[in-house]
C-alpha positions in Angstrom: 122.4 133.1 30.8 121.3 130.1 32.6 122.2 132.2 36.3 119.9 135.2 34.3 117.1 133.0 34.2 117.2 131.6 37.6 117.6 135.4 39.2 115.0 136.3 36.9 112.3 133.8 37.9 113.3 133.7 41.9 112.4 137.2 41.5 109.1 136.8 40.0 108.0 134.1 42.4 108.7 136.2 45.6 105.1 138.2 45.2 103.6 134.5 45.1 105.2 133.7 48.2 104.6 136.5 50.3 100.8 136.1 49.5 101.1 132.4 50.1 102.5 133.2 54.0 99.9 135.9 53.5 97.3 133.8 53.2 98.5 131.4 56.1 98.3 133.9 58.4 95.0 135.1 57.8 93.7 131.3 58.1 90.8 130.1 60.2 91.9 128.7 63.0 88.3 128.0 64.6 87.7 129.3 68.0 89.6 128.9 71.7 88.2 129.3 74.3 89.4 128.9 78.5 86.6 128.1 81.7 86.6 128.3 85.2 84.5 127.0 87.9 83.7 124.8 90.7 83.3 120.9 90.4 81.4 118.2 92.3 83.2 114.9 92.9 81.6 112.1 93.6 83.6 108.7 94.0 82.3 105.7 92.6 84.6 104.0 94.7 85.7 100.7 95.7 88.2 98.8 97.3 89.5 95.3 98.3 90.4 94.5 102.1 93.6 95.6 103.5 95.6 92.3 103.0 99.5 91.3 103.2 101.3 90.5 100.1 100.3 87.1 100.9 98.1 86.5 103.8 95.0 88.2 105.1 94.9 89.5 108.6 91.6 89.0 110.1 90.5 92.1 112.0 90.9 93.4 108.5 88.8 90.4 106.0 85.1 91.4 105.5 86.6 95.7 105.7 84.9 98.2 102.9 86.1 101.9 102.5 83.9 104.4 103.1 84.5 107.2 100.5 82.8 110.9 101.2 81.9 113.6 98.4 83.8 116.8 97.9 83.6 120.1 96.2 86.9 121.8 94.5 87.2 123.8 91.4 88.1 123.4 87.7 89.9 124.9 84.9 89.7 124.0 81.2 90.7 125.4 78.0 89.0 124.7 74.2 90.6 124.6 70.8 87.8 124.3 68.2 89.3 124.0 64.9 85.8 122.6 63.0 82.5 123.5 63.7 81.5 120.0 64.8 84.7 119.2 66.7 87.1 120.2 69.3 90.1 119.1 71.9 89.6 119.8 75.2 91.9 120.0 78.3 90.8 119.9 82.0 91.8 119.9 85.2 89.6 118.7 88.6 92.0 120.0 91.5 92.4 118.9 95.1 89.5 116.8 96.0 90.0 115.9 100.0 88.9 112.2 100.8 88.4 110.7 104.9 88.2 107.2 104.6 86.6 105.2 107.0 87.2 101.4 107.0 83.5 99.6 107.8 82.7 96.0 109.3 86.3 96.8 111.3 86.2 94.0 114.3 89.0 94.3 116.2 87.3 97.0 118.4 84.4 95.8 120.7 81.2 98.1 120.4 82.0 99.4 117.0 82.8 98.5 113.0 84.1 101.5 111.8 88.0 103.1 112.2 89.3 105.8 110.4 91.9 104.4 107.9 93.5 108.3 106.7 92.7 111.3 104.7 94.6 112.0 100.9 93.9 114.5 98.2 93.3 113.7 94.5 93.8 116.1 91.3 92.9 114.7 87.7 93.8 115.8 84.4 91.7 114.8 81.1 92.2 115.2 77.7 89.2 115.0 75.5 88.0 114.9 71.6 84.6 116.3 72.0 81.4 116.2 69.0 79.0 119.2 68.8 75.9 117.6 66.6 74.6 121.4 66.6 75.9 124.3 64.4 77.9 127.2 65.4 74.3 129.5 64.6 73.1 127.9 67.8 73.5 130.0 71.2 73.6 126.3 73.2 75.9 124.2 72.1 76.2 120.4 73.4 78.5 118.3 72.9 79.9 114.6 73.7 83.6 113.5 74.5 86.2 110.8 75.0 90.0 111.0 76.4 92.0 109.9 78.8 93.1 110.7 82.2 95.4 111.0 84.5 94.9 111.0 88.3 97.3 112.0 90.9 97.4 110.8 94.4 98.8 112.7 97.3 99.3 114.1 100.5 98.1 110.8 102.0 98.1 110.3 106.4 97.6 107.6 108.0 94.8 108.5 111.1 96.2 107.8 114.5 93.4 105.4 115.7 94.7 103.2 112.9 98.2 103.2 113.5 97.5 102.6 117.5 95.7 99.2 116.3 98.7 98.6 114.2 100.9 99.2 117.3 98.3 97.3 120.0 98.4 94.6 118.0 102.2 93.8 117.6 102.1 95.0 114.2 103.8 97.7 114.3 106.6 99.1 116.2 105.2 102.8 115.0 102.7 105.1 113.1 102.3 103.9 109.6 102.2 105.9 106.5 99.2 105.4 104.0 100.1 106.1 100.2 97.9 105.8 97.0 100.7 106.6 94.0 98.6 107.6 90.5 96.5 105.9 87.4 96.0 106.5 83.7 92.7 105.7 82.5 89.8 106.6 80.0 87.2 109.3 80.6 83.8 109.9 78.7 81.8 113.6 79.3 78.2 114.8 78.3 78.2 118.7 78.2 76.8 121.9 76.8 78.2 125.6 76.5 75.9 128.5 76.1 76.3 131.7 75.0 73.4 134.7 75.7 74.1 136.6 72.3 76.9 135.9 69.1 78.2 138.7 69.8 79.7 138.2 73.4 82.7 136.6 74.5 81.4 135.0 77.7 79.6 132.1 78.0 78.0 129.5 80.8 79.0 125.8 80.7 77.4 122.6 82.1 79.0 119.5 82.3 79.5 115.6 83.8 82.5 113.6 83.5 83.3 109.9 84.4 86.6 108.4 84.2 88.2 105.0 85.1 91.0 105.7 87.8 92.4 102.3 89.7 95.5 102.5 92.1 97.5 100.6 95.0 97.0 101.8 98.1 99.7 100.9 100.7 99.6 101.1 104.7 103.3 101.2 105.5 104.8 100.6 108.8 107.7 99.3 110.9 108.3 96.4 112.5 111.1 94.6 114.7 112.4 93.6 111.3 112.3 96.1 109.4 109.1 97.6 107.1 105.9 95.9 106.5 103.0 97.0 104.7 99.2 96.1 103.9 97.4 97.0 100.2 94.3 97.1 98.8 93.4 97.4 94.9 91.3 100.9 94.8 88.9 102.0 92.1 88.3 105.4 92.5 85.9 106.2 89.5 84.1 109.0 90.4 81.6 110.8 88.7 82.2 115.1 88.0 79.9 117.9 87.9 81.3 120.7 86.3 79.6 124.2 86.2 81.9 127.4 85.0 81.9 130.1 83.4 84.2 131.0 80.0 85.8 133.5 78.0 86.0 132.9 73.9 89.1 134.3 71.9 
């Protein structure tokens, strides 16, 4: 009797679960929502002089980099499971940097060089806090995360490698690399939407994130491969204006 009972009672439990997985699949998941647009980068940036591992070469001592501004564009997608708070995911792509080396003395007449050119793409995960209810057409919010920058594409300019070169440094162009960093990232932001009862909506934003790397001049030499480095914080500051679809 005792299989009876089991059959019995497996049977009358099945309704239950059905409506439970029922129930699960009609939960509220919040809203998700995806942007795109165009970003404003502006490095905080900062650098050491080009040195050896162990000495510093003197053309090179009192050198500053000179970082230029760009303008690239932005993705980023939105998972808000609560009212009040959400993860977000964003990208920052392709950012193009010349860098100048100032207070450069081995040239007579002038200060500056070229040092090279590199690109830089960041990715940033945030937890963001919306003090404002989900009745509200503008919606700001606050976030912290961290981030992860990539370095790349780096060339060394030819004025720099012919100093190398005139200067018994070198025995040939150079190659200027820059590698990658993990660091945190705050952002200050607001969405708005024109009506409830639209998908689309405008968003505003500005991020800042802590990104420090190597950067390495590398070049031959009768002996082999030598190379100069300077500690680099890039830490720039984002503008972020797109436009969004909500699912």
């Amino acid at each position: 009797m005792k299989p009876i009972r089991f059959i019995v009672a497996l049977a009358m439990s099945a309704p239950l679960v059905a409506q439970a997985q029922q129930d699960w699949r009609e939960m509220d998941w919040g809203e998700f929502f995806v942007r795109i647009g165009s970003s404003y980068v502006d490095p905080n940036g900062d650098a050491t002089p080009l040195k050896f591992a162990v000495l510093q070469h003197w053309d090179l001592y009192n050198t500053t980099w000179e970082f230029n501004s760009d303008t690239t564009w932005n993705v980023s997608a939105v998972w808000r499971p609560m009212e009040h708070w959400g993860v977000e995911l964003v990208q920052v792509g392709d950012a193009q940097y010349d860098i100048d080396l100032a207070h450069f003395t081995a040239i007579p007449g002038r200060d500056v060089i070229p040092l090279g050119d590199f690109k830089v793409s960041s990715s940033t995960a945030f937890i963001n806090w919306y003090p404002l209810g989900a009745d509200c057409l503008g919606r700001p919010y606050f976030g912290i995360g961290v981030n992860y920058t990539d370095f790349r594409d780096g060339n060394l300019s030819r004025e720099f490698s012919d100093y190398l070169i005139d200067t018994d440094l070198a025995t040939g162009r150079g190659s200027f690399n820059l590698g990658y960093s993990w660091g945190w990232a705050t952002q200050l932001g607001v969405d708005f939407t024109y009506s409830h009862d639209t998908p689309f909506l405008a968003n505003l934003s500005v991020l800042y994130f802590q990104s420090d790397t190597t950067a390495r001049v590398i070049f031959p030499t009768r002996l082999g491969h030598d190379h100069l480095r300077s500690d680099v914080d890039y830490d720039p500051w984002v503008v972020n204006l797109s436009i969004g679809y909500k699912f």
